[in-house]
N, CA, C and O of each residue as an XYZ file, in Angstrom:
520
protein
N     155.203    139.709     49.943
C     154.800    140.371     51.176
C     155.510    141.722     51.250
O     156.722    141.754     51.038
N     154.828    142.856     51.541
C     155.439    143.625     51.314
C     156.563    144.301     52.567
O     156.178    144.233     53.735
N     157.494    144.734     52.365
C     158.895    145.506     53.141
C     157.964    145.440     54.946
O     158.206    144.439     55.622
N     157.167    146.318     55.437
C     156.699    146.793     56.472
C     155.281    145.826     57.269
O     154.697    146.154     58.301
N     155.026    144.680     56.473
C     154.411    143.178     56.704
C     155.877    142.827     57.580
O     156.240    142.834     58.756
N     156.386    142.562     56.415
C     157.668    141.424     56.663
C     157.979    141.527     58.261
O     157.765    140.597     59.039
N     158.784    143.430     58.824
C     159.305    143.581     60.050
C     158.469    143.197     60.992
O     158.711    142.513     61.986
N     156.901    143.930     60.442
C     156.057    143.926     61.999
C     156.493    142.151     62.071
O     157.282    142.042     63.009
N     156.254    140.782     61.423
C     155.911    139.989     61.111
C     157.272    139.403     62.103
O     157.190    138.790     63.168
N     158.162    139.701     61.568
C     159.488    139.131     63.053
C     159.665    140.123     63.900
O     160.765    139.954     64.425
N     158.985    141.382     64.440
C     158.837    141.697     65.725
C     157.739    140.947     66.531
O     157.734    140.819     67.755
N     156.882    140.507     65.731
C     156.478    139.728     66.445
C     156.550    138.227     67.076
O     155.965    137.551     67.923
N     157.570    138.125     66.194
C     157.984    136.472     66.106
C     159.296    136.494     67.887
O     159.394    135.853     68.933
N     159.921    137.526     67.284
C     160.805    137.736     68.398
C     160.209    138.036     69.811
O     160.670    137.658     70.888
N     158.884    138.930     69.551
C     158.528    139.222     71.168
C     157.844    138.103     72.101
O     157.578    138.125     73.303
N     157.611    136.875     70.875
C     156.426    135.766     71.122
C     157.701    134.649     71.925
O     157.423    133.752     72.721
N     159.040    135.003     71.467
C     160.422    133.974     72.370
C     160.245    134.320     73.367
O     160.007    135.442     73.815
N     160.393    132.919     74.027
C     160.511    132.822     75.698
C     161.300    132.916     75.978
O     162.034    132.013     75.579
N     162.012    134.008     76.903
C     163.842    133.785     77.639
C     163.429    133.281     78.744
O     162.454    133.421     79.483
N     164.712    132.436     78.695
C     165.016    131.729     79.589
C     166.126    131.527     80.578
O     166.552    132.680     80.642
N     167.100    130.610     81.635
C     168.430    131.766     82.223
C     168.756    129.842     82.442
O     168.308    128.800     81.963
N     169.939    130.306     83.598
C     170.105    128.689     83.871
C     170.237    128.331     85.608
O     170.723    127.341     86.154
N     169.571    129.608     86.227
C     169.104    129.485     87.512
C     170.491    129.734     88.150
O     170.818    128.859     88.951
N     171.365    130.727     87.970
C     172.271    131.177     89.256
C     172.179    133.099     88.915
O     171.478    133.832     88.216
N     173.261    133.260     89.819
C     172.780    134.632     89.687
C     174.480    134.724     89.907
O     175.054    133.855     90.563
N     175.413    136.163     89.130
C     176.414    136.493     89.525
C     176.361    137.689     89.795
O     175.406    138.449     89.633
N     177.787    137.998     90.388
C     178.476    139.320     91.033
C     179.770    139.821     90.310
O     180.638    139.054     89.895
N     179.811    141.097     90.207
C     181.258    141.295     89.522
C     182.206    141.817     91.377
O     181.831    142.725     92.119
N     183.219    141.027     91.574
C     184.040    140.821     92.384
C     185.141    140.629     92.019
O     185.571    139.600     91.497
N     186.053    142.187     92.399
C     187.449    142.816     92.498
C     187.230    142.591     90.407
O     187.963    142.061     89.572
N     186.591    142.926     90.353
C     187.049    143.461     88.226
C     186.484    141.268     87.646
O     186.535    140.735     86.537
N     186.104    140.771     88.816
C     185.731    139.173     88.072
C     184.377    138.843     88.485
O     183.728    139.100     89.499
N     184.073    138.046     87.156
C     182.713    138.157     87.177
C     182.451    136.552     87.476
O     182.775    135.686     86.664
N     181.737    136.228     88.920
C     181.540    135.274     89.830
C     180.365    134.474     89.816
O     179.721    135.058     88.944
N     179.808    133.734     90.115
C     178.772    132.801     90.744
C     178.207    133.602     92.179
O     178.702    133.106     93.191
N     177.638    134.293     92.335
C     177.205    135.137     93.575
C     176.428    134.167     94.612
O     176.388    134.664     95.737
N     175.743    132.786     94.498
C     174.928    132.112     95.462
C     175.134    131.027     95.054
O     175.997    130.791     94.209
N     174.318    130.086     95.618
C     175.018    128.060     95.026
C     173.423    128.704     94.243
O     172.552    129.489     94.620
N     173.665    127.829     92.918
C     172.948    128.042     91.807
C     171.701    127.098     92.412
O     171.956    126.358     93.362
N     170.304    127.135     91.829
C     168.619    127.104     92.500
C     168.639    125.474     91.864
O     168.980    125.177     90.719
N     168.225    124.621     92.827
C     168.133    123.542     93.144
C     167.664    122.791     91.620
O     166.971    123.456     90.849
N     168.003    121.647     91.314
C     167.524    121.331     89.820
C     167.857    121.928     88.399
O     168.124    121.260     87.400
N     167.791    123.410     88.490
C     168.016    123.935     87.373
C     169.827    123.796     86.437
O     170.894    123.300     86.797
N     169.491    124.345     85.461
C     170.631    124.121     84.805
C     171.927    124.140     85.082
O     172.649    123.239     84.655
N     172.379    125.069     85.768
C     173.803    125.335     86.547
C     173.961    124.154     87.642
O     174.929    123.415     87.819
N     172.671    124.198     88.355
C     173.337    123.260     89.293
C     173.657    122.153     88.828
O     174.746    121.723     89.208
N     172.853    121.300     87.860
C     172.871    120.036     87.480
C     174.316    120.046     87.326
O     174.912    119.084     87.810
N     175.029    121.001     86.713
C     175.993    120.753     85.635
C     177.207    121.029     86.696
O     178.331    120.733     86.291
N     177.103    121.504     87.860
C     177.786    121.379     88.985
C     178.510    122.559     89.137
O     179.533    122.587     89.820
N     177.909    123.888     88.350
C     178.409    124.949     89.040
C     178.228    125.145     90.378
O     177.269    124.773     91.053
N     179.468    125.916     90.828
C     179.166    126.155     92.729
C     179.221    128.417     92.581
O     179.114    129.283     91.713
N     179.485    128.287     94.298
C     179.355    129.849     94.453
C     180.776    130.212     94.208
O     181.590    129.343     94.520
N     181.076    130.935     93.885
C     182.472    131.567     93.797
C     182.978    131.241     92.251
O     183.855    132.041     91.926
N     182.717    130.445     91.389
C     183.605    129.905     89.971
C     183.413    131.376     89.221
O     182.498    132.199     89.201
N     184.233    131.328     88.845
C     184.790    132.425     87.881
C     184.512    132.171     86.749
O     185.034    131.172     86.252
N     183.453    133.111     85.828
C     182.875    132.860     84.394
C     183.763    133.487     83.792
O     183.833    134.648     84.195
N     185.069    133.033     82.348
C     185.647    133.858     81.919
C     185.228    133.858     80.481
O     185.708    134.739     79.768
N     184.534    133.134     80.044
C     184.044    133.093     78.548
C     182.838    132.752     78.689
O     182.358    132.141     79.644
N     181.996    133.355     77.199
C     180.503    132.818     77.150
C     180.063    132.647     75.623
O     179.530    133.600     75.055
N     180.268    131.521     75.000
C     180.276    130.807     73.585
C     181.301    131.286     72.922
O     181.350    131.726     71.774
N     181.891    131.204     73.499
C     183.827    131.905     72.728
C     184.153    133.651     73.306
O     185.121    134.347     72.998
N     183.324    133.912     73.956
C     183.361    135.356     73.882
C     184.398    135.573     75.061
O     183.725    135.298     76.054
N     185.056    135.750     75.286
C     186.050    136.196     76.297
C     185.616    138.126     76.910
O     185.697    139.237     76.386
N     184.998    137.380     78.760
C     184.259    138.384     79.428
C     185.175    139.596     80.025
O     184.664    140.400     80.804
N     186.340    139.687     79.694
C     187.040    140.476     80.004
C     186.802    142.366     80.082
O     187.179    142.873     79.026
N     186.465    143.024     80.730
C     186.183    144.367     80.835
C     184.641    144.299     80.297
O     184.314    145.256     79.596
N     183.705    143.350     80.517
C     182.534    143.636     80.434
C     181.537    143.823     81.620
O     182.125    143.790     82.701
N     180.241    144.002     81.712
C     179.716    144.500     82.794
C     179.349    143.702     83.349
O     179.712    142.685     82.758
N     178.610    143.363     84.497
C     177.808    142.399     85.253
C     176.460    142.198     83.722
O     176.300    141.107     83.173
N     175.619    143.552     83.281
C     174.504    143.337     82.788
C     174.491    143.011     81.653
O     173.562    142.361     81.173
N     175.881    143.532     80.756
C     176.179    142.888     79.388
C     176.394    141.146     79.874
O     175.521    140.443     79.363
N     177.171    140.541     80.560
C     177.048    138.964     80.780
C     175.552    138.637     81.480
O     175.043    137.547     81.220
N     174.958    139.427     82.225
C     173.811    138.521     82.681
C     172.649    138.462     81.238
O     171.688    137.693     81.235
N     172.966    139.431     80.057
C     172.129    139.709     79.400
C     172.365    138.106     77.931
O     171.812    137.570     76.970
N     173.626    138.066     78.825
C     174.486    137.331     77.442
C     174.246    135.414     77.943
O     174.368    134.430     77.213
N     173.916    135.470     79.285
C     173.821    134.039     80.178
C     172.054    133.717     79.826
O     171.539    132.600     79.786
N     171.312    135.136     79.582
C     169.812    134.726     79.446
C     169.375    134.966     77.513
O     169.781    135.779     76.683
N     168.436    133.872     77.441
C     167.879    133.863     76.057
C     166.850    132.929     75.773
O     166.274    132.331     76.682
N     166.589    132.769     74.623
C     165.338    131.688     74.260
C     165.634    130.331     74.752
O     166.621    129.632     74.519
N     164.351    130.031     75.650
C     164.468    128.688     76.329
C     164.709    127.498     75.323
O     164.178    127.376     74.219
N     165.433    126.813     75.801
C     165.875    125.688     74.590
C     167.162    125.823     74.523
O     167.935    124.886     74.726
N     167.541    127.069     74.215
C     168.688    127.674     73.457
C     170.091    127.000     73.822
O     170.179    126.695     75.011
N     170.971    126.770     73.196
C     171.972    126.270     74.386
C     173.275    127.306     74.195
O     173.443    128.064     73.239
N     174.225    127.126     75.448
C     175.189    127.825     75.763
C     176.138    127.018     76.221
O     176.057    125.997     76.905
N     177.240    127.703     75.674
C     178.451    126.996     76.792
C     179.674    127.708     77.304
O     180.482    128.318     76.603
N     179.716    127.549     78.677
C     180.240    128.428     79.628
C     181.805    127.548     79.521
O     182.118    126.396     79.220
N     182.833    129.248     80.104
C     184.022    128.205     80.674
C     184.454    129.144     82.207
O     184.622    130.350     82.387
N     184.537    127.836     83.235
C     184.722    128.985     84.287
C     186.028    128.474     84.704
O     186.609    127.517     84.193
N     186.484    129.268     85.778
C     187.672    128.716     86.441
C     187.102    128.734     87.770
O     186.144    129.387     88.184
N     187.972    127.775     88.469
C     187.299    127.117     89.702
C     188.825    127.475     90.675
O     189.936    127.341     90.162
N     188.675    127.831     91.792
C     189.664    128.127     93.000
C     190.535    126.827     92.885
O     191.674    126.747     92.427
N     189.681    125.736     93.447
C     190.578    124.678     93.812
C     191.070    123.746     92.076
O     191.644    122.666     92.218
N     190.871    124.115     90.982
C     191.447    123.407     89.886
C     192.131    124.407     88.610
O     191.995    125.501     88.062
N     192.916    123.221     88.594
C     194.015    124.073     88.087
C     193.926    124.624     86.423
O     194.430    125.608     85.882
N     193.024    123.488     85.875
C     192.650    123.811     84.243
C     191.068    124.670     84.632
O     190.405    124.787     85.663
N     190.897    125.223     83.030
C     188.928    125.970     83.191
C     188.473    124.453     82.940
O     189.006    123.345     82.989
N     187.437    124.888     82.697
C     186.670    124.070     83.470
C     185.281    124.102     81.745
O     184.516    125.066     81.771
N     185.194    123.606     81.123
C     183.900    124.118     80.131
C     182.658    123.252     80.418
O     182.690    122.035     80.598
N     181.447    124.110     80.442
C     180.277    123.703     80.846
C     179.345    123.679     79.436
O     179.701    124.530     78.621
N     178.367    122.954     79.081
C     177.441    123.244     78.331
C     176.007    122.734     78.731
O     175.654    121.595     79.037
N     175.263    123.928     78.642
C     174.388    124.046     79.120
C     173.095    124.257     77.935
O     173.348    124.270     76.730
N     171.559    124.433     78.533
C     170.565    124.672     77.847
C     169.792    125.272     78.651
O     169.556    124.722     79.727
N     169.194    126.555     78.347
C     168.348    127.577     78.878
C     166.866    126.882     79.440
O     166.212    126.113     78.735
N     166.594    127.153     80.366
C     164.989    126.856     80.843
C     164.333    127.883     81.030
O     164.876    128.940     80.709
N     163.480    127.907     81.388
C     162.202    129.000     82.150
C     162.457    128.822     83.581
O     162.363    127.762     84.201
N     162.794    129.986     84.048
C     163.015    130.291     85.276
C     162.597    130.199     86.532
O     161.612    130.913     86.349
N     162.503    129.844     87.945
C     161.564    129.714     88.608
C     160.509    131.043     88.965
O     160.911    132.145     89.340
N     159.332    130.732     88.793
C     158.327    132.472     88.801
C     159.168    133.246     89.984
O     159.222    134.435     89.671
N     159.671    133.065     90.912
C     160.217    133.784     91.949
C     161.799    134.081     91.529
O     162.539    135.037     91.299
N     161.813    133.380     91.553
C     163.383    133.692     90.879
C     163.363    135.068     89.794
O     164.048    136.084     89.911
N     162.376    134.761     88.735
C     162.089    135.888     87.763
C     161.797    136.899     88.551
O     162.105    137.949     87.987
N     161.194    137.126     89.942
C     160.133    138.141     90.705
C     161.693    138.667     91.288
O     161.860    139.811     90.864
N     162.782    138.255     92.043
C     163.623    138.760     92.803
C     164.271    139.435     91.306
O     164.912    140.469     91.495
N     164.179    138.983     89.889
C     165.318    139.823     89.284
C     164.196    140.063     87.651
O     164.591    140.089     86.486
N     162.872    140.194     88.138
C     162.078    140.867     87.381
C     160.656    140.975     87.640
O     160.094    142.051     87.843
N     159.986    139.654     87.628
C     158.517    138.910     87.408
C     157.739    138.972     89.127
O     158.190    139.486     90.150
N     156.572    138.307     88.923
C     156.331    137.366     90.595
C     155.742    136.468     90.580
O     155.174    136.229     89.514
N     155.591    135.700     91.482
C     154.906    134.581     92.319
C     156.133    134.038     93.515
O     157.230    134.546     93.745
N     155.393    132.658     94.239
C     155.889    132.820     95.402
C     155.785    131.406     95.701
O     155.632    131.234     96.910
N     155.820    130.173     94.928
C     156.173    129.024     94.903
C     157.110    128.581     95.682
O     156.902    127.969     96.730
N     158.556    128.956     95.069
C     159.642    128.572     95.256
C     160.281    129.484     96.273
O     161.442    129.225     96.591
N     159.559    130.718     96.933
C     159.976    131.530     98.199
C     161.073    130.663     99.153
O     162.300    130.736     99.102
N     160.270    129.848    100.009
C     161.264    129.518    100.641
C     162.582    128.805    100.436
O     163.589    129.043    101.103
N     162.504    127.917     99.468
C     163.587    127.325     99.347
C     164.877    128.659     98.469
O     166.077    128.469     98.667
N     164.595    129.435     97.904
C     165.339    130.760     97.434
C     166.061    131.751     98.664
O     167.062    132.460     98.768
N     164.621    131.230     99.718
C     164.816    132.387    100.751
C     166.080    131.615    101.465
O     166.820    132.455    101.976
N     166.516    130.375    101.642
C     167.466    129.576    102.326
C     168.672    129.718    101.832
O     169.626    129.823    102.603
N     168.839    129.744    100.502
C     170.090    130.483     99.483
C     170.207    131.592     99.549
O     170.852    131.951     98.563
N     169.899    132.588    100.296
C     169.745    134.019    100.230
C     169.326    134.651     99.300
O     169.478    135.872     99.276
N     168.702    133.992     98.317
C     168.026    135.371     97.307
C     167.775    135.882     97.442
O     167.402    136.643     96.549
């Protein structure tokens, strides 16, 4: 196959991946990068019992230190399936805390407040303040 087959051939493979997130949304607060809302009902974070306020300090070994809100939100979303594992620190406990998780498809509204639309899941988002 020749050199310029091959690329188009995994640009397309790559644009055809579904990203996916794990349904919370953060904030960078005082230089730390937070849990900004109680994570969207069912989805991945919540199951796994993230709350609002936990402190994300690593993301698959990567230690988030002086990075941005959009480099970690970019680094929390990827191909659905995919898995990740978080370590946060929590106010009231004294060790981190490590989470492992697996990416889903997002709720259509959820995608619409931080890309996409539809309007399914409106109200119950709208009660969490999204």
């Amino acid at each position: 196959m020749p050199e310029r087959n091959k690329d188009e051939t995994q640009q397309q493979k790559a644009a055809s991946k579904k990203i996916g997130g794990l349904g919370m949304k953060i904030k960078l607060q005082n230089g730390r990068l937070e849990i900004a809302k109680p994570p969207i009902e069912g989805m991945p974070a919540q199951r796994a019992g993230i709350r609002e306020g936990d402190q994300i300090i690593e993301i698959d070994g990567k230690l988030l230190k002086g990075m941005t809100k959009r480099e970690v939100d970019n680094m929390l979303r990827g191909e659905i399936g995919a898995p990740i594992k978080i370590i946060i620190k929590r106010k009231d406990v004294k060790d981190a805390i490590e989470v492992s998780l697996i990416r889903v498809e997002e709720p259509k509204l959820f995608r619409f407040v931080f890309g996409c639309a539809s309007l399914p899941f409106w109200p119950r988002l709208w009660l969490h303040g999204y």
